[in-house]
N, C-alpha and C positions, 0 to 999 in steps of 0.2 A: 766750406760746406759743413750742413751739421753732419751727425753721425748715421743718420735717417739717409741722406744725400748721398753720402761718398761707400754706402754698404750697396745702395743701386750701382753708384760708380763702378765698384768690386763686382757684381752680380753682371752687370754688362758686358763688363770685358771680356769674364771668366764664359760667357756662353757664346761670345765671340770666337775665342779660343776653340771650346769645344764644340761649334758648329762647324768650323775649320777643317778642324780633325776626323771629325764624323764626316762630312760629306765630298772629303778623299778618298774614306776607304767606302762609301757606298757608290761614290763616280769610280773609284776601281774595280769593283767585284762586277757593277752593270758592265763595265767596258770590255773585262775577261772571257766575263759572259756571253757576249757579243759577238765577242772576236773567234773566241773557241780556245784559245788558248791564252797564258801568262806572256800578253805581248806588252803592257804596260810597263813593265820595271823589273828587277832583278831584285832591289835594293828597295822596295816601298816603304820599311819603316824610316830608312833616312829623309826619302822626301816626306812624310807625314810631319817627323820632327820638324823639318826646316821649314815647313809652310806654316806651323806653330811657331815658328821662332819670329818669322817672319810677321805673323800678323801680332802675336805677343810686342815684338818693335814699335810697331803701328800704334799702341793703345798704352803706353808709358804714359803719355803726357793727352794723350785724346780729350779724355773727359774728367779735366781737374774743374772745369766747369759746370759740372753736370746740370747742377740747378738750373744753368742759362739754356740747357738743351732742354730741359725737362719743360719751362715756360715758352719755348717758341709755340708760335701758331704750326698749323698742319702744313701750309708751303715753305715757310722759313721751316721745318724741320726735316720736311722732304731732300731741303736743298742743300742741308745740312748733313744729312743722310750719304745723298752721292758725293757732296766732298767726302768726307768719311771713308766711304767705302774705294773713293781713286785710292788716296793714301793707304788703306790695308791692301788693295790689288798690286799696288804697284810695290811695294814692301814684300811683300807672300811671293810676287814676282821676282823678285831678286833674290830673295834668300833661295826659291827653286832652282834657280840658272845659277846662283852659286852653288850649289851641290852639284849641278850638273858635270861643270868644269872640273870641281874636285874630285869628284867620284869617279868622272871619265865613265859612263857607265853605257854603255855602247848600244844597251839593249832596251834602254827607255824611248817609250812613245811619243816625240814630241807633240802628237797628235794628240796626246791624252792631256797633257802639259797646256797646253794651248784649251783644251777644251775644258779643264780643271781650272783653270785660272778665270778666262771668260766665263763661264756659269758659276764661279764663287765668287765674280764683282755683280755679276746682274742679282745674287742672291742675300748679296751685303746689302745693298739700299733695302730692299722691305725687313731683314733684319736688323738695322741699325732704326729703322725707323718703328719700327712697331714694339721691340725689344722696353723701352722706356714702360710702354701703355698696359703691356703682360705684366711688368714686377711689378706696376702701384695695383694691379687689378688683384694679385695673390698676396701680397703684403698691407694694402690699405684697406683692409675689407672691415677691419675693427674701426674704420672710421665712422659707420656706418652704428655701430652698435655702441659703441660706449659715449657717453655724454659731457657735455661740454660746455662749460660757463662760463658766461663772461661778466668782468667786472670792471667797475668805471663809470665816469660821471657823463652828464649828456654832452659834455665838451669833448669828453675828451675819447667815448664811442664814436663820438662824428668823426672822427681820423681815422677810424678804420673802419668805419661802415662800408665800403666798396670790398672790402678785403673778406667782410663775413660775408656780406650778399653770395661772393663768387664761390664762396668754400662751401656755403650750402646748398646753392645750388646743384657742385659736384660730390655732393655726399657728407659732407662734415657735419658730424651729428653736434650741431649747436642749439641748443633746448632748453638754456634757463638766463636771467641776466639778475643781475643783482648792481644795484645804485647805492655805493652810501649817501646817506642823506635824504634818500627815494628821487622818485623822478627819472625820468632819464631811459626808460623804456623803451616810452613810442616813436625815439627817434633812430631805430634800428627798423621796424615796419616789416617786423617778420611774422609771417602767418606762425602761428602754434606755439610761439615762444615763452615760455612759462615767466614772471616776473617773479621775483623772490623777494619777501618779504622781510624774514627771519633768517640770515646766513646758517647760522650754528645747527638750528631744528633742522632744516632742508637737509646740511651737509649729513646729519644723523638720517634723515629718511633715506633719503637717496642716492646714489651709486656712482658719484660725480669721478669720473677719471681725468679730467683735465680742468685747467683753471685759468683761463686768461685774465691774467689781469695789465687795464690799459689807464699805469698813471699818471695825473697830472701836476701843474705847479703848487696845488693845496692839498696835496696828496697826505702830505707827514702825519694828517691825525689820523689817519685809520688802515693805510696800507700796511703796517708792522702787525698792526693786529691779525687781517685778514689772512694775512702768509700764515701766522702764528696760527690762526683757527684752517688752513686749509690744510698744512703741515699735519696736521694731530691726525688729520681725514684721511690720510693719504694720498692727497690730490699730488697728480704733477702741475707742475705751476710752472706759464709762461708769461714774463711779465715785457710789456711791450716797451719797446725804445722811445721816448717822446722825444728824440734828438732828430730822431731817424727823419722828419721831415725837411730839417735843413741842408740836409749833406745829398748827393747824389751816388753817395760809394757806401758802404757796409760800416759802422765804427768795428774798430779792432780794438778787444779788452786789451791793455797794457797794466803788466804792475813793474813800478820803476822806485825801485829799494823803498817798496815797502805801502806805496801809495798806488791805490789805482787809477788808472785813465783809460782815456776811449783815446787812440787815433785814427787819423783817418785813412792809412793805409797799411797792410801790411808788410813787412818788411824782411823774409828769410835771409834775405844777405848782411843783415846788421848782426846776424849769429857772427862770431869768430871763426867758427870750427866753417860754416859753410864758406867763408871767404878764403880758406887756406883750403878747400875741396875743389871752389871753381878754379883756383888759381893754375892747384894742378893739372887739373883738367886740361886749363888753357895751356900748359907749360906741354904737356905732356902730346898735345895735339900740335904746338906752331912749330917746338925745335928741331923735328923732324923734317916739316915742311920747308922750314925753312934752310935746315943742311941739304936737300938732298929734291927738294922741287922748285926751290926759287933759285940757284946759280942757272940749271938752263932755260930756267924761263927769262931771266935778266938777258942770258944772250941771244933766244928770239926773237924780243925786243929789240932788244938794240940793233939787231941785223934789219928788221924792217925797218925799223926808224931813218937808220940812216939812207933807207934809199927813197925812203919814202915823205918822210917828217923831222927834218935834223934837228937836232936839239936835246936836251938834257931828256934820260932816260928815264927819270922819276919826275912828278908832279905831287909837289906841300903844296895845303892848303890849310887855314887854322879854323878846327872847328871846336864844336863845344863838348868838353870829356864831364866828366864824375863832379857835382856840386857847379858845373859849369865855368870850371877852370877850361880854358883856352890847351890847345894842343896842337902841334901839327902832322896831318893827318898825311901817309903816302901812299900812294899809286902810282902804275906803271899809266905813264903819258899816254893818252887814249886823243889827242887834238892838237893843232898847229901852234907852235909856240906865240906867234902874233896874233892869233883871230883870239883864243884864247883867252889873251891877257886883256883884251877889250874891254870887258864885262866879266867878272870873277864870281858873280852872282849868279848869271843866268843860267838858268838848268839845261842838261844836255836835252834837247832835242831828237825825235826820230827823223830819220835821214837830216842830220844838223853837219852843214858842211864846210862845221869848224873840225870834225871828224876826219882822220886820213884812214883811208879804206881799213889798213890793220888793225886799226884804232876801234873799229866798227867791231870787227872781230873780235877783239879782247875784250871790249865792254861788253859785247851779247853772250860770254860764256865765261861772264866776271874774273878774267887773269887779272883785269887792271887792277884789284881788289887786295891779290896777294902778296906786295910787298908791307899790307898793315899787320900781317905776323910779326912784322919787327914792331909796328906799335904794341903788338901784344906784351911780347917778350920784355919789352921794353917798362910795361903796366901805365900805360896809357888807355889803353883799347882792353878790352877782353872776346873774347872768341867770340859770344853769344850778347846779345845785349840790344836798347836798341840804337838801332843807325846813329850818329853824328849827324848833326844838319850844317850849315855854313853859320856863323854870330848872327847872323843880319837875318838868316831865317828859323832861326831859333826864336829872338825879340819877333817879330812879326807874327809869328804860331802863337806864343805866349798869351796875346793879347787877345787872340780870338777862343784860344780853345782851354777854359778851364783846367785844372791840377796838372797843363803841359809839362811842367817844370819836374813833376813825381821821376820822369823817365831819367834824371840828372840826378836819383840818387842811387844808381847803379851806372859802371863806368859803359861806355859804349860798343856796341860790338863789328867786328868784322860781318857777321853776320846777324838775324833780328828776327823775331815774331811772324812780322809782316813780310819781311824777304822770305822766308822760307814757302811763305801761303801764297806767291807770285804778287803780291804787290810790292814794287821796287821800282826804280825809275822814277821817271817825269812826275809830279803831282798835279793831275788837268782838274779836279773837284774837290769841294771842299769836301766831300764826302767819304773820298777817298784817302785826305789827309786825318777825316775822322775815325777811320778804321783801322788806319793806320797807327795813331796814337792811343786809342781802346788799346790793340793788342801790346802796344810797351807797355803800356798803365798793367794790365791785367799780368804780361811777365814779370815786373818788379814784384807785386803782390803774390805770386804761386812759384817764385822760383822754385825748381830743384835741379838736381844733377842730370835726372832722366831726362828733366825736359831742356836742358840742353842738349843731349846726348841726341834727342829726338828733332830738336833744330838744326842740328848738323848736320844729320841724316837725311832731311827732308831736302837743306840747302845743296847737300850731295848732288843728289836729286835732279834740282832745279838748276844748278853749273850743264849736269851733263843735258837736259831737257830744258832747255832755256823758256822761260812764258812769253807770252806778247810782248808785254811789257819792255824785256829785255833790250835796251837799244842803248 
């Protein structure tokens, strides 16, 4: 995001936040009101912080995207909106019910509780959705007023002729063009566009605040100048990518001892300092889990197995880790040791009755999942990441779906992107596999700590509240 982007990012949350808090204590004071007396709560500032904490949870890692929110159309952002707003209800909702239990507070309304919650999810979707359209309306309004040049030849305007159309359309005060070499005007076909003849005289008359300039491959004899005469003006100056049309992803500036480059992804985990962060992370989340929740999960396992599915109580399988070195992946045996072994490829199925009844059960509330805390441990796996696929369907994705391979330069996780957002299981479209892969592609590029932290939370979540999917 530039700094334009992620200041909205900051301004969204933050009134998230403070609509939270505000329309606690104004559904309190109606509800006091109502009732005739303080039947709501004993202890209201605690639930006001926890429902701030709560939705503050929710909006860590929300909109590290912002820009992609900010371009959807009105029904892709509608729909956007109410995911949005389950995830902060359902977060604001736990953190309440946690204080509840803590506080033990004998004299709170669950009726207030219930009626604070439902009227602050029905109240998030037209807030999350209209919130975007109020900042650029009080923040973009100098778009309108101060003016805007473009510079470049008729080649090399024609690549983003779509791009001014649309900006002036919504206001972007674009108002003069300037050709070296001349020419190159009429193939923009904007009503009022002033042509410029004389760079230097113009930048002296007139009041240019912005400077696009759009170079091409014969660019060297005059763009050093232009910077050099727009510089002196004051202009800000944005100079357009001409790369940008081959790639489908953002180039990322890179300087590598001393030289610069463009790559084509970014990469937070190639930091040092943030590899010894997740590690903790992960170390600090499995050892636990694994002292003191995996011994009796092992033994009710194996008590159903044996009466049900005989057989070894763990299931390896080798799948693809970090750089796509090979690993073997473990789970608690969710299927019959013979039907099983048939086909080691084919995906588990709903009601697939290589499944023994228990089996069904541990995979719809993912136990089968929890012996790869020892791949964790182990640093095979890490907490967060995304999924492992089988070799054989790893090669097969490869070939269909462009930069697949990006997701193999972060190790693979117990948990993923995509599993936290209920896609998990079966893969019935390809559509599905493409959404799938967006969101690893786009976690390798924005890692951080919170948005792990907020994939966990989410995954929490979705163990105890299992999606459709789940099978």
């Amino acid at each position: 995001m530039n700094h334009k982007t992620q200041g909205f990012s900051i301004l969204h949350r933050l009134a998230l936040i403070t609509f939270c808090a505000s329309w606690f204590w104004i559904l309190l004071g109606f509800w006091e009101n109502l009732a005739g007396k303080l039947l709501a709560t004993s202890n209201p500032i605690i639930y006001s912080v926890m429902a701030v904490l709560g939705m503050l949870a929710s909006n860590i890692a929300s909109f590290n995207r912002y820009s992609s929110y900010l371009e959807l159309g009105r029904w892709e952002r509608l729909t956007k909106a109410i995911s949005l707003a389950n995830v902060q209800g359902i977060l604001v909702s736990f953190s309440l019910f946690l204080a509840y239990f803590l506080v033990r507070d004998i004299e709170i309304s669950r009726k207030f509780l219930v009626a604070f919650l439902g009227s602050l999810w029905m109240l998030l979707i037209p807030v999350n959705y209209y919130i975007p359209d109020f900042l650029q309306w009080i923040f973009n309004e100098d778009r309108r007023t101060r003016q805007t040049l473009l510079i470049g030849t008729s080649r090399t305007l024609g690549n983003i002729k779509d791009w001014v159309h649309h900006n002036t359309a919504t206001g972007f005060n674009i108002t003069s063009i300037y050709t070296p070499g001349g020419g190159g005007g009429e193939i923009m076909n904007i009503k009022g566009l002033v042509p410029v003849e004389n760079l230097e005289k113009y930048l002296s008359r007139e009041k240019i605040f912005r400077v696009v300039i759009v170079p091409g491959p014969r660019s060297e004899y005059w763009i050093q100048g232009v910077i050099d005469l727009c510089q002196c003006h004051g202009c800000r100056i944005f100079i357009h990518n001409p790369y940008a049309n081959y790639f489908n992803v953002p180039l990322v500036p890179v300087l590598e001892r001393g030289q610069p480059f463009f790559a084509l992804q970014n990469e937070p985990l190639e930091s040092p300092f943030n590899q010894i962060l997740k590690r903790l992370f992960d170390l600090a989340v499995c050892i636990p889990l694994i002292l003191f929740v995996l011994p009796p999960m092992i033994v009710m396992v194996w008590v159903f197995q044996r009466a049900q599915s005989p057989g070894p109580i763990f299931f390896r399988q080798i799948r693809g880790g970090k750089g796509g070195e090979p690993f073997n992946i473990l789970k608690f045996r969710s299927m019959h040791v013979a039907k099983r072994d048939t086909n080691d490829t084919l995906q588990a199925r709903k009601d697939d009755d290589r499944t023994y009844p228990m089996g069904r059960f541990i995979r719809k509330y993912s136990i089968d999942e929890f012996p790869q805390f020892i791949n964790v441990l182990i640093g095979d796996m890490s907490l967060v990441g995304p999924r492992p696929y089988m070799i054989e369907h790893d090669e097969l994705i490869g070939r269909d779906f462009r930069a697949y391979h990006v997701r193999k330069f972060v190790k693979p996780g117990v948990t993923g992107p995509a599993q936290c957002a209920g896609l998990r299981g079966e893969v019935v479209s390809q559509d599905l596999l493409q959404a799938r892969n967006e969101m690893d592609f786009n976690y390798v590029g924005n890692w951080s700590l919170l948005l792990d932290i907020e994939i966990v939370v989410k995954t929490a979540l979705q163990v105890i509240f299992p999606p459709k999917s789940a099978y």
